[in-house]
N, C-alpha and C positions, 0 to 999 in steps of 0.2 A: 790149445784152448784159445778160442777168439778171443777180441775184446771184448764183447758182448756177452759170452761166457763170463769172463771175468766181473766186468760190471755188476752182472746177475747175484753174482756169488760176493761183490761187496753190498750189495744193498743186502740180503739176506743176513749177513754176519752184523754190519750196521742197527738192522732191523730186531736184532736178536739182544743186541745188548743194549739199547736204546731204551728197551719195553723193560719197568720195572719188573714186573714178574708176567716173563712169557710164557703161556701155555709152553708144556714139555716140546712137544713137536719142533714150535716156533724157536726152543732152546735149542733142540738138537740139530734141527739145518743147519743155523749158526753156526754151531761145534763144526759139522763137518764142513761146511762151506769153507769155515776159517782154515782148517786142515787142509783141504784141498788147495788154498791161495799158498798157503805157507809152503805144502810140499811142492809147488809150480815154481815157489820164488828158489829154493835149495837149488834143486833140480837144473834150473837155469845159471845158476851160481852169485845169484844176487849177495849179498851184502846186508848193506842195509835193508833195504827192503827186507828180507829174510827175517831178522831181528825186529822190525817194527809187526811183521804178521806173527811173531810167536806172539809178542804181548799182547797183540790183536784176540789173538788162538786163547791167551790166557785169560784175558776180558772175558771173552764167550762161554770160557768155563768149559775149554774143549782139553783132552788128556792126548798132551802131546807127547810123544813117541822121546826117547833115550838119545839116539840119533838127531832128531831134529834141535833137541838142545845143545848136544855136544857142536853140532854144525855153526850155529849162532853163538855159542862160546866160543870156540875157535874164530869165529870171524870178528866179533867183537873186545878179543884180545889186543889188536892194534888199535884200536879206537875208542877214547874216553867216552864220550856219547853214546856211544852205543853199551860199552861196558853200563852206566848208568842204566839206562834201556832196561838190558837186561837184567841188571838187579832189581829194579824196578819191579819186572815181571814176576821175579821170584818173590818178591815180598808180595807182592799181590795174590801170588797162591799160599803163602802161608795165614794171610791176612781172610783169604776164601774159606780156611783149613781144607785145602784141596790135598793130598799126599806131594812129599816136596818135590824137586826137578830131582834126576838122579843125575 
């Protein structure tokens, strides 16, 4: 994926959770844009990064995968910040009443 790819696919997820109440559409690029960054960051074996796009994933209101959770829990097992993070993200989909992380 370029940078320019990339770029593309943060202004869209940016753009998506930005807008009080975006048109469905404008929701759902997001969803998956955020998806796509997040499965690019795993994939590569990021870290941090990885863990900042699920919460990203979780802002946008996008249904992320069993897998990509467990992957950001295990990475954010050695690190407080991140642990945070990712609690974070989980109160925020309880907070959404989204269905919880599993």
């Amino acid at each position: 994926m370029s940078r320019e790819k990339i770029r593309e696919l943060k202004k869209i997820v940016n753009a998506g959770i930005a807008a009080t109440h975006p048109p469905t559409s404008d929701r759902s690029s997001a969803q998956d844009a955020a998806l796509q960054l997040l499965s690019r960051s795993i994939g590569f074996g990021h870290k941090r990064l990885a863990v900042l796009r699920l919460a990203t994933a979780v802002s946008a209101g996008a249904d992320v995968l069993p897998v990509q959770w467990d992957y950001c829990r295990k990475v954010a097992a050695d690190d407080s910040r991140l642990r945070v993070l990712l609690a974070q993200a989980e109160m925020s989909m309880r907070v959404a009443k989204l269905p919880p992380p599993p």
